[in-house]
C-alpha positions as semicolon CSV with decimal commas, in nm:
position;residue;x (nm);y (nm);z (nm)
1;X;7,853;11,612;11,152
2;X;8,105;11,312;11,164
3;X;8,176;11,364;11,512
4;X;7,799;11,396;11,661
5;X;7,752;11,068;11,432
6;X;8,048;10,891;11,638
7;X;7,950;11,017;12,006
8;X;7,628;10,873;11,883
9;X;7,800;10,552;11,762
10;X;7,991;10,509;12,086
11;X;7,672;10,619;12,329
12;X;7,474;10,312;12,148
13;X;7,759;10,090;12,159
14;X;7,803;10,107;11,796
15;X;8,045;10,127;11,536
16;X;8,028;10,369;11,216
17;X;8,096;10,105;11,009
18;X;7,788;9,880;11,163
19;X;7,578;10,184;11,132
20;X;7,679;10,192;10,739
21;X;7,584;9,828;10,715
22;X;7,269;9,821;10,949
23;X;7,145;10,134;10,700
24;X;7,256;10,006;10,376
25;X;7,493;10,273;10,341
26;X;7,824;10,163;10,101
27;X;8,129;10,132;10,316
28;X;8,339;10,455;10,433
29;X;8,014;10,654;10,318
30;X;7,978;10,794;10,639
31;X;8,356;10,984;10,657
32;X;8,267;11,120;10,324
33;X;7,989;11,368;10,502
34;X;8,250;11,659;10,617
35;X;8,345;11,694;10,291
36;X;8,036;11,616;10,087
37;X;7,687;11,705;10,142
38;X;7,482;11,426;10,240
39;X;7,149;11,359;10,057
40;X;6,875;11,458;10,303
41;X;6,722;11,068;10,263
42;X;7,023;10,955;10,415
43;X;7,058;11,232;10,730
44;X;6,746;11,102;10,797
45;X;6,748;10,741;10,817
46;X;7,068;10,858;11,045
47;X;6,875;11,078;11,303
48;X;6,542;10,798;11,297
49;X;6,878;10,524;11,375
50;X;6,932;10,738;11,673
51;X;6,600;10,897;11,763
52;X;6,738;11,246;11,726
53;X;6,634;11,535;11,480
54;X;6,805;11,630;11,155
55;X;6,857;11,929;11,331
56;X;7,113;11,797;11,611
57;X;7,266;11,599;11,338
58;X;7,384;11,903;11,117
59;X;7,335;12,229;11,345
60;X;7,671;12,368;11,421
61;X;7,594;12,553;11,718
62;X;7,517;12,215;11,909
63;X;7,866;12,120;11,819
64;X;8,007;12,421;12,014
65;X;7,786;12,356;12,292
66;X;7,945;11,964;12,298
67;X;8,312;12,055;12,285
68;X;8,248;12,309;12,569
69;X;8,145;12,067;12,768
């Protein structure tokens, strides 16, 4: 989910570490979401951020669809 989080980042001309701040996330919070689960409060104010579903945020069949491209 990190890496659809950074394309997103770098498409908005973003940082993940501005994204932390501008959501009120703690700092590093966001590398911490391959390894633990996320709450679902937080995925969300995430995909609203970007205008995208929870869905593209998390499904891993988009990710295969990305790298093959």
């Amino acid at each position: 989910m990190i890496a659809k989080i950074q394309r997103l980042c770098r498409e908005n001309g973003s940082s993940l570490s501005r994204l932390e701040k501008e959501l009120g996330f703690s700092r590093g919070a966001l590398f911490k979401w391959d390894t633990n689960t996320p709450g679902i409060d937080k995925v969300q104010k995430v995909a609203n951020y970007f205008g995208v579903t929870i869905d593209s945020l998390v499904s891993k069949e988009a990710t295969a669809r990305e790298n093959d491209a």
